[in-house]
C-alpha positions in Angstrom: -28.2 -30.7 -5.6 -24.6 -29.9 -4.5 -26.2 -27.1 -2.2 -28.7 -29.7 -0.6 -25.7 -32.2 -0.2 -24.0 -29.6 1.5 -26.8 -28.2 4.1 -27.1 -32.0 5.4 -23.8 -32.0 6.0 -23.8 -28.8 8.1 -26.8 -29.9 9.6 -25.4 -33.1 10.9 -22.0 -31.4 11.9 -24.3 -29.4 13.8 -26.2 -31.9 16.0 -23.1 -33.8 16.5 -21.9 -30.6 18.0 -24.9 -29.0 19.6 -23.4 -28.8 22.8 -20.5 -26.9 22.1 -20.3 -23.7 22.9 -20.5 -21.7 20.0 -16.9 -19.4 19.2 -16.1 -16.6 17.1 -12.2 -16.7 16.6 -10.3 -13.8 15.4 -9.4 -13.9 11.6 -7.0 -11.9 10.2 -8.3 -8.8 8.2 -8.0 -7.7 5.0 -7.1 -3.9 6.1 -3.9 -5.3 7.9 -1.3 -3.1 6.3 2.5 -3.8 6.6 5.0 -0.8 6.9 8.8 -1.7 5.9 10.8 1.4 7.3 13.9 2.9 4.7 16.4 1.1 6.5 15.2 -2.4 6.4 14.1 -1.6 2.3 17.8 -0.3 1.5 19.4 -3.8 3.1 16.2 -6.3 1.1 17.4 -3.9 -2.3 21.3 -4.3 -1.1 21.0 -7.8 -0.4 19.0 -8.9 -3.0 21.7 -7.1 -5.6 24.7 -8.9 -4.4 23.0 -12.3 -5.3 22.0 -12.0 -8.4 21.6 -14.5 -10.1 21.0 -16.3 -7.6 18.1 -16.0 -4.9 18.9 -14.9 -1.3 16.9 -14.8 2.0 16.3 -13.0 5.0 15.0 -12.6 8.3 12.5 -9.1 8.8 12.6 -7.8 12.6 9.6 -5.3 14.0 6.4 -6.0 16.0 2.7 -6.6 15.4 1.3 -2.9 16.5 -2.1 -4.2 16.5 -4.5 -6.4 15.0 -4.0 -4.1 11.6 -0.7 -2.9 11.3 2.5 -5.2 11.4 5.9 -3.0 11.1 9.4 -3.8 9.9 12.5 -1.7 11.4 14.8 -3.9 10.2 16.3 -7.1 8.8 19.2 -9.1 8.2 20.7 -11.8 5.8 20.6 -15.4 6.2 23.4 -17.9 5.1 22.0 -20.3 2.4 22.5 -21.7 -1.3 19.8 -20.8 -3.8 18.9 -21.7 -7.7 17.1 -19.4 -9.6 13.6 -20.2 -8.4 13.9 -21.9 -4.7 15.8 -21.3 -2.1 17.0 -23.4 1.0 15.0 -23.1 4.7 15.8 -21.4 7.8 18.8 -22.5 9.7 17.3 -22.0 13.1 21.0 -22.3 15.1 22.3 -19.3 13.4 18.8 -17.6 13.5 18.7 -18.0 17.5 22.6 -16.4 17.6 21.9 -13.7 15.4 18.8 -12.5 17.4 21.2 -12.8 20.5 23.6 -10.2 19.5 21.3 -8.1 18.1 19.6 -8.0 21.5 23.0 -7.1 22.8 23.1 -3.9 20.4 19.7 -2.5 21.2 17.8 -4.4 18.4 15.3 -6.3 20.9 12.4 -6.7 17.7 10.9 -9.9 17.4 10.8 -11.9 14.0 7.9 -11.0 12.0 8.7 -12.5 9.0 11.0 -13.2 6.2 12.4 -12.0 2.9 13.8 -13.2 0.0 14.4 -12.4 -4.0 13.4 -13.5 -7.1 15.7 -11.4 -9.5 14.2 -10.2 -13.0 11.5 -12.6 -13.2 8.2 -10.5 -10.7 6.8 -11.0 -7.4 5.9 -14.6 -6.7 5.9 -17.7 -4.3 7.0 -20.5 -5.7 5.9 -24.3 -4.2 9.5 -24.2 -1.5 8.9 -20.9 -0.9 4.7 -21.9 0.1 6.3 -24.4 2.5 9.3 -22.1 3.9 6.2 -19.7 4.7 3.7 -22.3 5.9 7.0 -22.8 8.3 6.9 -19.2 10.1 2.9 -19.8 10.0 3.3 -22.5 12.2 5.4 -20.4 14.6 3.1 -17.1 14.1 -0.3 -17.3 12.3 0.6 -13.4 11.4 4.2 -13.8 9.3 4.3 -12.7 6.5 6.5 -12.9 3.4 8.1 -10.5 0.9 9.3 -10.7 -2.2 12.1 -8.6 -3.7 13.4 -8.4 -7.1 15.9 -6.5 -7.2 16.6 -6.3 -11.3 12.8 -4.4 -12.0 13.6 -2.2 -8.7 16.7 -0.6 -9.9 14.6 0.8 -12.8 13.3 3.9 -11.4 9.8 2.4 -9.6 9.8 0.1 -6.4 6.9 -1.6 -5.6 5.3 -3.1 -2.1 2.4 -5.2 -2.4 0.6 -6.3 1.0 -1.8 -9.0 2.2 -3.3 -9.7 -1.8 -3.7 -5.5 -1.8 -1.7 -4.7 -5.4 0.0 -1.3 -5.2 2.5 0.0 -7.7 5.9 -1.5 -7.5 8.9 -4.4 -7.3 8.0 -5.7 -3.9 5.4 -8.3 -2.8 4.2 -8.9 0.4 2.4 -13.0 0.8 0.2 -14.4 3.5 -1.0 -18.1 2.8 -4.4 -19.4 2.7 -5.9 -22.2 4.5 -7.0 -25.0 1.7 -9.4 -26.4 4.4 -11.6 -23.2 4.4 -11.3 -22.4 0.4 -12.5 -26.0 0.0 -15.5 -25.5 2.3 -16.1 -22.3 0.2 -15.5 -20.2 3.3 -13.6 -16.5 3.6 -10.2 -16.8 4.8 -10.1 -13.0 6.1 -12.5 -10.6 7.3 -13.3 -6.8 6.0 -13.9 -4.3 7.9 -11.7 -1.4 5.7 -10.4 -0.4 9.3 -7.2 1.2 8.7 -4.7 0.1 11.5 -4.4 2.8 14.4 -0.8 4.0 15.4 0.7 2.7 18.5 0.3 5.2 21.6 3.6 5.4 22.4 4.9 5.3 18.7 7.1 8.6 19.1 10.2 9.2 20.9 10.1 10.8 24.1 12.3 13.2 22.7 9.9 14.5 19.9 7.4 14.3 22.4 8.7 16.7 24.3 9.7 19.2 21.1 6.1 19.2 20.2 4.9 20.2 23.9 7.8 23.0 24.1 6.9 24.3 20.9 3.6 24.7 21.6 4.2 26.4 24.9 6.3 29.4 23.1 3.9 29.6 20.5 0.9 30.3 23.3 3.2 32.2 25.4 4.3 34.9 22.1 0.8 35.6 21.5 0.0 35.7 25.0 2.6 38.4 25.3 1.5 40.1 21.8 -2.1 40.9 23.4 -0.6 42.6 25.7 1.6 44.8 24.1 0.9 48.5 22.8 0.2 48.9 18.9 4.0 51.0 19.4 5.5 48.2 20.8 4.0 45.9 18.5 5.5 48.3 15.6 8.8 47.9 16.8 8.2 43.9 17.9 10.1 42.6 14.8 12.7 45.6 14.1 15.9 44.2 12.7 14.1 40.5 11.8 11.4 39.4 9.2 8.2 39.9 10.7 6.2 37.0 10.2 2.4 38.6 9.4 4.1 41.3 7.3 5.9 38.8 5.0 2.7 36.5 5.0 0.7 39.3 3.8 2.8 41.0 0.9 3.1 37.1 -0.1 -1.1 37.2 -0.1 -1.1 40.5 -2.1 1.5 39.6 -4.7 -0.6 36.6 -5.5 -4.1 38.7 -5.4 -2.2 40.9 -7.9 -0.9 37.9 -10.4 -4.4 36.0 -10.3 -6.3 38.9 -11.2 -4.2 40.1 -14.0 -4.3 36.6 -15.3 -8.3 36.9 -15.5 -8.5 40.7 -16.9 -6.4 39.3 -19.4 -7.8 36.6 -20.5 -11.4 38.1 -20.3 -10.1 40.6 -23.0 -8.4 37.7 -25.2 -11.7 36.4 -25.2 -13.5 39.8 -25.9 -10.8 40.9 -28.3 -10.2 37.8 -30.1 -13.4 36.2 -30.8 
């Protein structure tokens, strides 16, 4: 009956909007993976130590590489009071200064989200910390939150958990859900299990152009080896290691151990049984 109810009242949302053009928005993906570089994990851990017992909060700067892959390069501490389960909002004044003089050192990253600790009781959002994030929603649909705890991480095992995705560790990473579209029993995110691709111009132009000049003495040595004599190759590597020599004693001693292992065992098991 609650299924009829419900087709009538799609049906008469739907002739009241027949002439609407029908649209198919983008919705955020469950394969949307979030990378939190060393740097930025070292200062959440650092951060979140000093405070205990008390909560702290932060501000995570990176980019939104594409519609999968979200990336944190750094972050940095806001000034607030916390209790042991809530912690105060963003104070946008010092927010706006502190993005300034980043800027002026070469940090030019835009906010993607925010940070803050819950030390020695897990990974959680707790009812201010659902409205601080419904906040930075309203200013990016894709923010997202993390939670540190710094007391569990110190224990050997840090964790980073991302977009409801559990992984193994002391880190959370929160997106909220729309009521409106869990009340009309509709999916919040899409799947696809597309694995975000890497920006183009990810790497330095400096490892760039490593890569391409390794590459070109690699193909110009064995250019050259072709066309040397078998004497000059003999004498090719005189007074250094020689590369294919090395490789293949390394081959042969392991030949020789592997099938000494099987003769003996083959006559344990012949001998012994």
């Amino acid at each position: 009956m609650e299924r009829l109810l419900r087709l009538g009242a799609d049906g008469l949302a739907a002739l009241g909007q027949s002439n609407a053009q029908p649209t198919d928005g983008p919705v955020p993906d469950t394969a949307e993976q979030v990378y939190i570089s060393s740097l930025a994990l070292l200062k959440m851990l650092k951060h979140g130590r000093a405070g205990v017992p008390m909560e702290v909060m932060g501000l995570m700067l990176g980019e939104f590489v594409d519609d999968y892959t979200v990336t944190v390069v750094d972050v940095f501490a806001m000034p607030q009071s916390g209790t042991g389960v809530s912690v105060e909002a963003v104070d946008p004044v010092f927010q706006a200064k502190m993005l300034d003089m980043l800027r002026q050192t070469g940090r030019p990253e835009m906010v993607v989200g925010w940070y803050h600790s819950h030390p020695g009781f897990g990974c959680w959002l707790s009812g201010v910390d659902m409205n601080t994030q419904q906040s930075f929603e309203a200013l990016s649909d894709r923010a997202v939150a993390v939670v540190v705890d710094p007391i569990q991480s110190v224990k050997g095992k840090v964790l980073i958990f991302h977009n409801y995705k559990s992984f193994i560790g002391c880190h959370r990473c929160f997106r909220l859900i729309n009521p409106n579209l869990v009340i009309a029993n509709q999916e919040p995110r899409q799947t696809t299990s597309n694995v975000g691709h890497l920006s183009k111009q990810s790497k330095r132009l400096s490892t760039v152009l490593t890569d391409i000049i390794t590459l070109y003495l690699l193909i110009t040595s064995l250019e050259d080896e072709e066309k040397m004599t078998p004497e000059q190759l003999a004498i090719k590597n005189v007074g250094k290691m020689d590369p294919k020599r090395h490789l293949g004693e390394h081959v042969d001693e392991l030949m020789t151990s592997n099938i000494t292992q099987s003769l003996g065992a083959m006559l344990h098991s012949v001998v012994f049984t």
